[in-house]
C-alpha positions, 0 to 999 in steps of 0.5 A: 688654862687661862684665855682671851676672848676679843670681841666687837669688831666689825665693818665702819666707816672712816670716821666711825668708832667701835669698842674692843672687848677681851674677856680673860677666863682667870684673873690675869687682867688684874695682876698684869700690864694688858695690851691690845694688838693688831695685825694688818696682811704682810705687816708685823703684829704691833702694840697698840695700846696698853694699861698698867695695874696701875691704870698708867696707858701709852699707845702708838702714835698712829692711834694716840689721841683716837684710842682709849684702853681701860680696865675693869679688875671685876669684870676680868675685861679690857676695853678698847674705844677706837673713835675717828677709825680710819682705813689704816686702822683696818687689822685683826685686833688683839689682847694679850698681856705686854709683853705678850706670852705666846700662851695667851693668843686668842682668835682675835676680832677683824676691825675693817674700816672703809673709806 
């Protein structure tokens, strides 16, 4: 079965950066569209940035500009850079393939940002 392992939250300040892990236990990054996902209290869980195979990304536009995602097909892993954090971007993180499979949904990593 496989599973997604989020990792490298943490508490920053506004203004700061951190890079998100997902390790995949298969190959599903390889072969599939992978996205990251966050989740703030009371506020539906939204995309905030995905990478094709092809290595095409889009993100939201509250983080575009201020995110990156990538890939390394070797290492079974996506990345996520978060550079100039702002409280708003304060959420549990998540990656799931897109569109996401109910099956895939880790434990995600808490991203706090402080003003």
């Amino acid at each position: 079965q496989v599973q997604l392992v989020e990792s490298g939250g943490g508490l920053v300040q506004a203004g700061g950066s951190l890079q998100l892990s997902c390790a995949a236990s298969g190959s599903i990054v390889n072969a599939n569209t992978m996205g990251w996902y966050r989740q703030s209290p009371g506020k539906q869980r939204e995309l905030v940035a995905r990478i094709t195979s092809g290595l095409i990304t889009n993100y939201a536009d509250s983080v575009k500009g201020r995110f990156t995602i990538s890939r390394d097909n070797a290492k079974n892993t996506v990345y996520l850079q978060m550079n100039n954090l702002k409280p708003e971007d304060t959420a549990a993180y998540y990656c799931n393939v897109d569109p996401p499979s109910h099956d895939f949904w880790g434990q995600g990593t808490q991203v706090t940002v402080s003003s």
